[in-house]
C-alpha positions as CSV (number, residue, x, y, z in Angstrom):
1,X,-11.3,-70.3,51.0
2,X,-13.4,-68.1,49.1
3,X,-11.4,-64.9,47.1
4,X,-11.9,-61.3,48.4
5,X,-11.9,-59.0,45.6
6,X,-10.5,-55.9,46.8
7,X,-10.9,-53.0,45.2
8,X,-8.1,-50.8,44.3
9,X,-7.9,-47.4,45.1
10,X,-7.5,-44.5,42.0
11,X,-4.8,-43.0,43.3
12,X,-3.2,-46.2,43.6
13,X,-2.8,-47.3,39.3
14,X,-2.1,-43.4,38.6
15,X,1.8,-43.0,37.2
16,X,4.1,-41.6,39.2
17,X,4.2,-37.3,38.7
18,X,7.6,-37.6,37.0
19,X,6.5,-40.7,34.8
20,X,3.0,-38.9,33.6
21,X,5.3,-35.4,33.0
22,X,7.3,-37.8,30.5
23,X,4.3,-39.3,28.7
24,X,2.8,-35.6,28.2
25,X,5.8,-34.3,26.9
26,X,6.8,-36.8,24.7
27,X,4.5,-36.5,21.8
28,X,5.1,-32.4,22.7
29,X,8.8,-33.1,21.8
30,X,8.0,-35.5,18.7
31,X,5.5,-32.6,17.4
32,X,8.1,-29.9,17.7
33,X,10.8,-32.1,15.8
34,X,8.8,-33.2,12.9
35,X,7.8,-29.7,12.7
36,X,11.4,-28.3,12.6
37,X,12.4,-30.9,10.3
38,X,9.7,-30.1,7.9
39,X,10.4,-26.5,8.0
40,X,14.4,-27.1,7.4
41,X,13.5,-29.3,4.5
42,X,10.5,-26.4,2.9
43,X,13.4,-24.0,3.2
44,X,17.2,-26.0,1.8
45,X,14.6,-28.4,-0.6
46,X,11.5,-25.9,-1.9
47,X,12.5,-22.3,-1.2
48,X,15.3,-21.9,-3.6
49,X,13.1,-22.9,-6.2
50,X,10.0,-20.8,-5.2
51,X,9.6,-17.6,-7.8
52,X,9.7,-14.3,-5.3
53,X,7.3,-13.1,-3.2
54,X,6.3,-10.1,-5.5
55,X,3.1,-8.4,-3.0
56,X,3.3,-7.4,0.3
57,X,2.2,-10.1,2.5
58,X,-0.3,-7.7,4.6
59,X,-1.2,-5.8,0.6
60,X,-3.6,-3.2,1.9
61,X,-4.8,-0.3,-0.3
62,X,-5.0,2.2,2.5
63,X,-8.0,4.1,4.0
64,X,-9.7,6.5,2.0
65,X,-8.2,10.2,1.9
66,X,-10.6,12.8,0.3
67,X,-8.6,15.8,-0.6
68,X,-11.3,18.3,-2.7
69,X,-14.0,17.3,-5.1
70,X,-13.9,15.6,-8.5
71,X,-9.8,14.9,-7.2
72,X,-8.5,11.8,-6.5
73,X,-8.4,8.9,-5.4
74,X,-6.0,8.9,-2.9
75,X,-5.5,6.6,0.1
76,X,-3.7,6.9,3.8
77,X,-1.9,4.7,6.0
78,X,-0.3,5.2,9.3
79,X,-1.3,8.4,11.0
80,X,-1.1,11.5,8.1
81,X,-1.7,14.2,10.8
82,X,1.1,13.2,13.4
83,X,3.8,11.7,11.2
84,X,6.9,12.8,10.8
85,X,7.6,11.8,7.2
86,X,4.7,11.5,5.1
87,X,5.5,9.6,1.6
88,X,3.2,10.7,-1.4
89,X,2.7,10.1,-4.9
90,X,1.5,7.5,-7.4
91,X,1.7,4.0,-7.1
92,X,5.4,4.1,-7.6
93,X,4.6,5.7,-3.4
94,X,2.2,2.7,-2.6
95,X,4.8,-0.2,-3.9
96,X,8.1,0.7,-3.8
97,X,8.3,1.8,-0.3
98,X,7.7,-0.1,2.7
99,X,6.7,1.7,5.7
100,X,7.5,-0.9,8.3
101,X,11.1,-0.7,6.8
102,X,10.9,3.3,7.2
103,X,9.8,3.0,10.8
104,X,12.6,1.0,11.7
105,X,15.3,3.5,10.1
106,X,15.0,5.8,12.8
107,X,12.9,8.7,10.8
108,X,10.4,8.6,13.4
109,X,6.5,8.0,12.6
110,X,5.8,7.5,9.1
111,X,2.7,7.6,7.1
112,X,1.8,7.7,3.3
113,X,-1.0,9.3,1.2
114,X,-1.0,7.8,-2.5
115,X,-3.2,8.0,-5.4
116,X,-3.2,6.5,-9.3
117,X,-3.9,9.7,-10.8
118,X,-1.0,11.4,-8.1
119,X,-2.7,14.8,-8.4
120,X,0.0,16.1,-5.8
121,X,-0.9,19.9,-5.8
122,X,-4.2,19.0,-4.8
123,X,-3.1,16.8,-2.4
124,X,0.0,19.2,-0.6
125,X,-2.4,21.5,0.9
126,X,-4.4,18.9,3.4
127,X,-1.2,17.7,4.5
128,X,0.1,20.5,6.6
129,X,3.8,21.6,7.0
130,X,4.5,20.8,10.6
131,X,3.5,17.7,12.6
132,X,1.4,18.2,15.7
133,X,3.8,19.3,17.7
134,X,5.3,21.6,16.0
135,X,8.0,20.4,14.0
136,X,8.3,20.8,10.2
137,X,7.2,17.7,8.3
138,X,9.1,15.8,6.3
139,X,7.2,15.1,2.6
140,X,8.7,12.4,0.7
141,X,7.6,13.0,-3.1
142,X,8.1,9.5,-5.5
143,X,8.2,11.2,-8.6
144,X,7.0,10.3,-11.9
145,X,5.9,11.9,-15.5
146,X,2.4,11.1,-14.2
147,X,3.0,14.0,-11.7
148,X,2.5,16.3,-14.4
149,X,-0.6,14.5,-15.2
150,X,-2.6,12.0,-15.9
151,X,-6.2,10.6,-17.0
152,X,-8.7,10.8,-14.8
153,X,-11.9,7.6,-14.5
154,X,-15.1,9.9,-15.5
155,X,-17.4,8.0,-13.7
156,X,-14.7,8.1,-10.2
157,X,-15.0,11.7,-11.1
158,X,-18.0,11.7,-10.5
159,X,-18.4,9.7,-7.5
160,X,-15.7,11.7,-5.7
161,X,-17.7,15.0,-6.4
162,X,-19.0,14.2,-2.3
163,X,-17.1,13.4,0.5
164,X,-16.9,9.6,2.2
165,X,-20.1,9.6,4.4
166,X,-19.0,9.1,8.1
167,X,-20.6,5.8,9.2
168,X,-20.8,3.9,12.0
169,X,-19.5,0.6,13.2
170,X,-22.2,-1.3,14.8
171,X,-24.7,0.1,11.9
172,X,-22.6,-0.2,8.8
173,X,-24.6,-3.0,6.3
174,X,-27.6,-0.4,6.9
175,X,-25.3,2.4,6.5
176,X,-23.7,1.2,3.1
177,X,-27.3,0.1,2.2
178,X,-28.4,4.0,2.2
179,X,-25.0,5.1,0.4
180,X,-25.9,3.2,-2.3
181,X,-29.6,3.9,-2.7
182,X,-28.2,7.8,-2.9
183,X,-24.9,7.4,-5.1
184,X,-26.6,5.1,-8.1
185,X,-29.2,7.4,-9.5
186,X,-26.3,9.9,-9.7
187,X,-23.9,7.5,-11.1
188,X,-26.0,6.4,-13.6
189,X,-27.1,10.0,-14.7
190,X,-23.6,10.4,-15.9
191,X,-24.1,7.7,-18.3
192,X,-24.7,8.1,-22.4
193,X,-28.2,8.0,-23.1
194,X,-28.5,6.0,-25.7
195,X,-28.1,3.7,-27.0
196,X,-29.2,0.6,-24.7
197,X,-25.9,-1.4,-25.4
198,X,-23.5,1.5,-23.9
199,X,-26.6,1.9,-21.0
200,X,-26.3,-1.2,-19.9
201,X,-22.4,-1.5,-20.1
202,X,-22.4,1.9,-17.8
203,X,-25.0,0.6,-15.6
204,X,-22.6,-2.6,-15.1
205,X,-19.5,-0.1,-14.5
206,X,-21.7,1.7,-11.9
207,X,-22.5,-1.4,-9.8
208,X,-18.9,-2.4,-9.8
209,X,-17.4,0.7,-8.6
210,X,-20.5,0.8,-6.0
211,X,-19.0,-2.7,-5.0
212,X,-15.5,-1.4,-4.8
213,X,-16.0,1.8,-3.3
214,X,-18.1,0.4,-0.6
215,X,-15.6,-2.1,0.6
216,X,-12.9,0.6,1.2
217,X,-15.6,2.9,2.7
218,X,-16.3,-0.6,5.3
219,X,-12.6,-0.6,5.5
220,X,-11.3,2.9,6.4
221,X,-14.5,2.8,9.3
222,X,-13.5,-0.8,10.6
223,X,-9.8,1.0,11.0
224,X,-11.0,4.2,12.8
225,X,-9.6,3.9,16.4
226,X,-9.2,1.2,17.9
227,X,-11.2,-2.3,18.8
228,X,-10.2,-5.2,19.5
229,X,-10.6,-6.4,16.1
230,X,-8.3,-3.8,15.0
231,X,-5.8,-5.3,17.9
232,X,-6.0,-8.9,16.1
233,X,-5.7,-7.4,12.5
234,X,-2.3,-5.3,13.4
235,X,-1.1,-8.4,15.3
236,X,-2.4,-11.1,12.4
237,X,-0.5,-8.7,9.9
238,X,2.7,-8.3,12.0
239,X,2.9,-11.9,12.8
240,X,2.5,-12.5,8.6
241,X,5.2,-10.1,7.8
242,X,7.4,-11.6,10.1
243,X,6.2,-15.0,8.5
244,X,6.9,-14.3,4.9
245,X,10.5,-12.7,5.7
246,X,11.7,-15.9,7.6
247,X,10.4,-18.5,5.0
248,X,9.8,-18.9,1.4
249,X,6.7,-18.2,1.1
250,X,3.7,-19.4,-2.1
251,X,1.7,-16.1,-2.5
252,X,-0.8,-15.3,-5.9
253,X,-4.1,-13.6,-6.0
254,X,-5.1,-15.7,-8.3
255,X,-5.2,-19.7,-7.2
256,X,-7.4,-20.1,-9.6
257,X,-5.6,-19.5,-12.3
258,X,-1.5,-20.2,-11.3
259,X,0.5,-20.8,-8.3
260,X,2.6,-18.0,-7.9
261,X,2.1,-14.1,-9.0
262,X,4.1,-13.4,-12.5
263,X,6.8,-11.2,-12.9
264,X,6.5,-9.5,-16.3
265,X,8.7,-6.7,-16.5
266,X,7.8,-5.7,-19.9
267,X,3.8,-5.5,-19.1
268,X,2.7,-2.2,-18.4
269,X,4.8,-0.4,-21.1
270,X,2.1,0.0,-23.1
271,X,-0.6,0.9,-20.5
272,X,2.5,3.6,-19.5
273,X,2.3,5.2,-23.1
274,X,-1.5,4.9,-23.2
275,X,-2.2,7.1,-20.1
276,X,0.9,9.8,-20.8
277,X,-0.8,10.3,-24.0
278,X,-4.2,11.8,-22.7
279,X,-2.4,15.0,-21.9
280,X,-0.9,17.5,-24.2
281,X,1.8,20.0,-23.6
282,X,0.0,22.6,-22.4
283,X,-1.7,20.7,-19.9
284,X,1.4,19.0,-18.4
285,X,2.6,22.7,-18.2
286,X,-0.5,23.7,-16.0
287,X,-0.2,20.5,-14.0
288,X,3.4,21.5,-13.1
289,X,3.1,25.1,-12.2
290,X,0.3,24.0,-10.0
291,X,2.2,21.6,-8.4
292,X,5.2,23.8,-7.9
293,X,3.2,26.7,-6.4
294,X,1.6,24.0,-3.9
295,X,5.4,23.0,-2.9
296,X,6.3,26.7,-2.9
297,X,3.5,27.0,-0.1
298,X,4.8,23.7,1.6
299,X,8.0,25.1,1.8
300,X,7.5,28.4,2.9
301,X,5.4,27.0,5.8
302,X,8.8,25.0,6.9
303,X,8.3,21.3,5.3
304,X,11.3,19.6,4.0
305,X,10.6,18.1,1.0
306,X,12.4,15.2,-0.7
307,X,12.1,13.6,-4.0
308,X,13.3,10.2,-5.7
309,X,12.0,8.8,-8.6
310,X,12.3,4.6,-8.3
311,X,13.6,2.2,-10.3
312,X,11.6,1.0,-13.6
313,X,12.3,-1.2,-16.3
314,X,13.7,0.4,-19.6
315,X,10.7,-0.1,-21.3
316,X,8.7,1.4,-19.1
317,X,11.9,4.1,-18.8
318,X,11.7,4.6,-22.5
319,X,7.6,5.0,-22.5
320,X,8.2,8.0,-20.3
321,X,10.6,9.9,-21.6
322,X,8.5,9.8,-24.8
323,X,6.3,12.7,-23.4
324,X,8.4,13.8,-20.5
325,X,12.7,13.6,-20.2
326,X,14.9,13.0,-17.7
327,X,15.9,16.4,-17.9
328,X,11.9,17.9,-17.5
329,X,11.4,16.2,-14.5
330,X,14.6,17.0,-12.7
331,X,14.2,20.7,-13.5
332,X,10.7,20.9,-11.4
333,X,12.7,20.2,-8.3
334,X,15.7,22.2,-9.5
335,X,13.4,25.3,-9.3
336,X,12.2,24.2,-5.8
337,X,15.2,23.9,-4.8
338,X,15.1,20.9,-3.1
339,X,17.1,17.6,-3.1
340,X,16.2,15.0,-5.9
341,X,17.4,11.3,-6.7
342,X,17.3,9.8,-9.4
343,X,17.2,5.8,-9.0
344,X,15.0,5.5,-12.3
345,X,17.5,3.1,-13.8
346,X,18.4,1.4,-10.4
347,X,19.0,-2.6,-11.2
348,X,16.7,-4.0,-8.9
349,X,13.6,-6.8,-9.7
350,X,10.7,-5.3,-11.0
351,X,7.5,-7.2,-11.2
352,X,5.6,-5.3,-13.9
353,X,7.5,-2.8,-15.5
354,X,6.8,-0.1,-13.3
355,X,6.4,-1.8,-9.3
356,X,8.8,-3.3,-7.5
357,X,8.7,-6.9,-6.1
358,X,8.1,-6.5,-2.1
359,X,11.6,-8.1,-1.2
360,X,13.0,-5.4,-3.6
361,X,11.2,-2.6,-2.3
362,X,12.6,-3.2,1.2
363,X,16.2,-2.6,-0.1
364,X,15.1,0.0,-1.8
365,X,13.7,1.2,1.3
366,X,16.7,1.2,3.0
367,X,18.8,3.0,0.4
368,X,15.7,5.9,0.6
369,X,16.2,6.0,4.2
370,X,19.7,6.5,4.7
371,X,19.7,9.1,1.9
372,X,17.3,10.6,4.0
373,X,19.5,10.6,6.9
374,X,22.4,11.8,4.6
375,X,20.5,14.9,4.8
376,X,20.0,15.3,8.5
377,X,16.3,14.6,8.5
378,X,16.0,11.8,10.9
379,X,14.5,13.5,13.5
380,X,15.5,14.2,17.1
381,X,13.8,12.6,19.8
């Protein structure tokens, strides 16, 4: 009898629903395990033996903030014009204070200005007293003998003499490109003249600030409103923040060189005495009056201001208080009147002498912000 060959149907040698949902899920469940296991074992096996986290993981210089010209620079983040607490200073501002951990003291929108050079009685004036709806600001001064002055880069001087051109998004290579062509010749005219070694060392200076000066100028007009690439950057960084805090985390800016960032709390000591020691007397006494008559102003307008100067290494502590004391500094916000604290010699990790490691500067964070409240000026919603 000859043998039908019968043909079976698809549907028929297809597992049952339940069966296939079990086979899917399977290597789903395996995934999820190996990858919990793994992450228990990075954290009880490596992360107690991983050096700190000393950056922010979402490090960001800020957008560019021109205040007058020749001053500066200085550079924003969070919204300066509607914020109710603005933070400002030197780096000291930029480091030692997280804003994310502000924002989530309950002292309502926050937003920093900084600068190297910290030229804060230039700066007071563009930041207005009261917020955009009418209440007075908050200013959070981080104090620090360069308050009362410090040195300025010529050729940055120079450089800043013009406002950040306005460019635009979907143009900005060509933009940039014409920035360039117009800023070199004037860079380079405030070079020496002779002879051809120090020429060509200034024209190499004048390239790389060209270089640096045009990513932040790409940066602060990438972060002007909003795009959807903005939308995936704030989410990339919030998602990285959250990251680092929940696991130990490798971080350097140099893999080239190490695997994690040193912590050297001895290092910028010198660098400290160095740059104190380009002013005199006199010109620290300038520096001050100018900055006091620019809080006077704040002040009379109805800010609140505030003032803290952060922890440091004793090094660095005793670099300082070779050209200004203890005693100088608290005496500028005696005669404002206003509230000062003094956390200079506050035990917490440094990573350079004069910065705080990020984990650090959240606590310290927190101790600013409920000082802050201390004084009633969390503000009423």
């Amino acid at each position: 009898m000859p043998m039908v060959h019968r043909e079976q149907s698809p549907l028929a040698s297809r597992p049952a629903p339940r069966a296939a949902r079990r086979e899917g899920y399977g290597p789903l469940a395996a995934t999820a395990a190996l990858a919990a296991a793994l992450v228990i074992g990075w954290q009880l096996l490596v992360g107690p033996r991983l050096p700190e986290q000393v950056y922010h993981p979402a490090r960001f210089d800020g957008v560019l903030h021109w205040v007058a010209p020749g001053v500066g620079p200085f550079y924003a983040h969070g919204d300066v014009a509607g914020a109710d607490l603005v933070v400002v200073g030197d780096s000291r501002a930029f480091d030692d204070l997280e804003l994310e951990t502000l924002a989530g003291a309950g002292l309502g929108r926050v937003a920093r200005v900084w600068g190297p050079n910290a030229d804060l009685a230039a700066l007071l004036p563009t930041l207005g007293a009261r917020t955009g709806d009418g209440r007075p600001r908050v200013i959070l001064v981080v104090a620090s003998p360069s308050l009362l002055g410090a040195d300025y880069d010529p050729l940055m001087t120079v450089l800043l003499e013009r406002a950040p051109p306005e460019l635009e998004r979907l143009s900005l290579a060509n933009g940039l490109a014409r920035w360039r062509a117009a800023e070199r010749p004037r860079l380079l005219a405030a070079g020496p003249s002779a002879p051809e070694a120090a020429r060509a060392a200034h024209a190499q200076r004048v390239e790389v600030l060209l270089d640096v000066w045009a990513k932040r100028l790409a940066d602060t007009t990438r972060r002007a409103g909003w795009s959807t690439k903005e939308v995936d950057r704030v989410l990339n960084e919030w998602v990285d923040r959250q990251r680092a805090l929940a696991l130990a985390t490798v971080s350097t800016q140099r893999w080239a060189t190490q695997w994690a960032e040193p912590v050297a709390p001895d290092r910028l000591a010198p660098g400290t005495r160095k740059m104190l020691a380009t002013r005199d007397a006199d010109q620290r006494a300038a520096t001050r009056a100018r900055f006091v008559a620019a809080a006077r102003a704040q002040l009379a307008e109805g800010a609140r201001i505030v003032s803290v100067r952060a922890p440091v290494t004793p090094s660095v502590l005793a670099a300082e208080r070779e050209f200004v004391s203890d005693a100088d500094l608290r005496a500028v916000f005696t005669e404002l009147g206003v509230p000062f604290f003094e956390h200079q010699e506050l035990a917490l990790p440094v990573r350079d002498g004069s910065h705080l490691t990020w984990r650090a500067s959240r606590t310290y964070t927190r101790l600013v912000a409920d000082a802050l409240r201390g004084l009633g000026l969390a503000p009423n919603r």
